[in-house]
C-alpha positions in Angstrom: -77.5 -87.4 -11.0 -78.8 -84.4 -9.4 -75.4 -82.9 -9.9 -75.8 -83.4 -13.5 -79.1 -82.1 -13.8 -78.3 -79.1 -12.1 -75.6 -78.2 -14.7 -78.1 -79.3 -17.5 -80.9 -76.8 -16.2 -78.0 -73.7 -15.2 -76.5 -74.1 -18.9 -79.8 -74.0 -20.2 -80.6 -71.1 -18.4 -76.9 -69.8 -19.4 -77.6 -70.4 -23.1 -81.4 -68.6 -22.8 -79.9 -65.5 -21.9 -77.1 -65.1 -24.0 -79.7 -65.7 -27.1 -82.0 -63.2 -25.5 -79.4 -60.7 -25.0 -78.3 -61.1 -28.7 -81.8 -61.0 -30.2 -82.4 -58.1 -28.2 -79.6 -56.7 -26.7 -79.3 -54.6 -23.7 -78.6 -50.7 -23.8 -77.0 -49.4 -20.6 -77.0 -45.8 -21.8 -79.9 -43.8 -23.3 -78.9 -42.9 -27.0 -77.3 -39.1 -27.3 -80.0 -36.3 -28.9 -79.6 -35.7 -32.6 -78.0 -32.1 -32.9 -81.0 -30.3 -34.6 -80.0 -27.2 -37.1 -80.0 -24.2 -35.9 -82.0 -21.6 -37.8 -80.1 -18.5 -39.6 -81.1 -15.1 -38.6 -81.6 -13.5 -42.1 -78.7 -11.3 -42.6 -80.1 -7.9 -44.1 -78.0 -6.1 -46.1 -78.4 -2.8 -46.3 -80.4 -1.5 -49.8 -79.3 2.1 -49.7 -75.6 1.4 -50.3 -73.8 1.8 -54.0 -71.2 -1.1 -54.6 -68.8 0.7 -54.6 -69.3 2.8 -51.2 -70.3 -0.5 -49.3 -68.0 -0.6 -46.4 -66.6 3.0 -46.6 -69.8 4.9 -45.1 -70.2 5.1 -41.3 -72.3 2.3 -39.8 -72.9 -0.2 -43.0 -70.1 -3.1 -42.3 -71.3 -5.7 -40.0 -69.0 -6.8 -36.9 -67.0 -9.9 -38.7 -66.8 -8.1 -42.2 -63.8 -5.7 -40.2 -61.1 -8.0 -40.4 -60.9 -8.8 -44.1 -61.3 -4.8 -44.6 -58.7 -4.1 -42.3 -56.7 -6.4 -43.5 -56.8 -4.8 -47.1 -55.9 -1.3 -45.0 -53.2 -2.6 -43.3 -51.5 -4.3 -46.4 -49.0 -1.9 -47.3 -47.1 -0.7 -43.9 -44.8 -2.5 -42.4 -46.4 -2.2 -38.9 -48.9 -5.2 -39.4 -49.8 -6.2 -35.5 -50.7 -2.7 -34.5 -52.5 -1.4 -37.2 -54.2 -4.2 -37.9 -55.4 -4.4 -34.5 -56.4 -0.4 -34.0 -58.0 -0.6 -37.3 -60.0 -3.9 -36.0 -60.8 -1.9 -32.9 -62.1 1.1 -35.0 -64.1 -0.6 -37.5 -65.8 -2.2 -34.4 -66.5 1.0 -33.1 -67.4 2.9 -36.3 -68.8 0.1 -38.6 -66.7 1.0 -41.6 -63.5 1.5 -43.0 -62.0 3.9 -45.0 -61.1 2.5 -48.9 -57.6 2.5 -49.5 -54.5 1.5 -47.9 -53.9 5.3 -46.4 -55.5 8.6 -46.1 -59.4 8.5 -47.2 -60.8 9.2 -43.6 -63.5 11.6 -44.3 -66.0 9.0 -45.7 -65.7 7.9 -42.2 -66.0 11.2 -39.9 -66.2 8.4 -36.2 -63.3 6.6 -38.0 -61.6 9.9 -38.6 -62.2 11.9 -35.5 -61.1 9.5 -33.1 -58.0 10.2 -31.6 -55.7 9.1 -28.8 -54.7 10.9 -25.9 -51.9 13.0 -26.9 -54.2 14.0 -30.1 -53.1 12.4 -32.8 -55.5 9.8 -35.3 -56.3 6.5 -33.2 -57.2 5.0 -36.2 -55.2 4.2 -39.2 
């Protein structure tokens, strides 16, 4: 009888917490943060600039805006890699690039007068 009882009162108590847990069940780990946006810087554009010269005058391209401007540079040759990648390298320095696939350098006198170590035009 006691025997009996004993397995009466432990499924009871078996039975209690298995509802409990499943009304209100138990989190082992905290819940992660919510990412939370991130603000945008405003990007200012600069005011001074006709359509037409944007890009082409020293100092008014932003860093990521040389690759798609190089890569209209670079379209015609048939050296790709490297003068897509000393054109990448100027524009970073200089901030623009010059219109055109070739020649056009003054509007860019830092793109223009930079040269390699023999002398010749680092940039293309």
């Amino acid at each position: 009888m006691a025997t009996k009882l004993s397995t009466i009162v432990f499924s009871i108590v078996v039975l209690h917490l298995l509802l409990s847990a499943h009304v209100h069940p138990i989190r082992l780990e905290s819940p992660a943060p919510q990412p939370q946006p991130q603000p945008q810087p405003p990007q200012s554009q600069p005011s001074h600039h006709n359509s037409s010269q944007y890009g082409t005058t020293e100092g008014s391209l932003q860093p990521q805006e040389c690759g798609p401007r190089c890569g209209d540079r670079c379209s015609n040759t048939q050296y790709k890699k490297p003068c897509l990648f000393f054109c990448n390298k100027c524009c970073t320095k200089c901030l623009c690039v010059p219109p055109g696939t070739y020649g056009n350098k003054q509007v860019c006198p830092c793109y223009n007068n930079w040269k390699t170590q023999t002398g010749g035009p680092k940039c293309p």
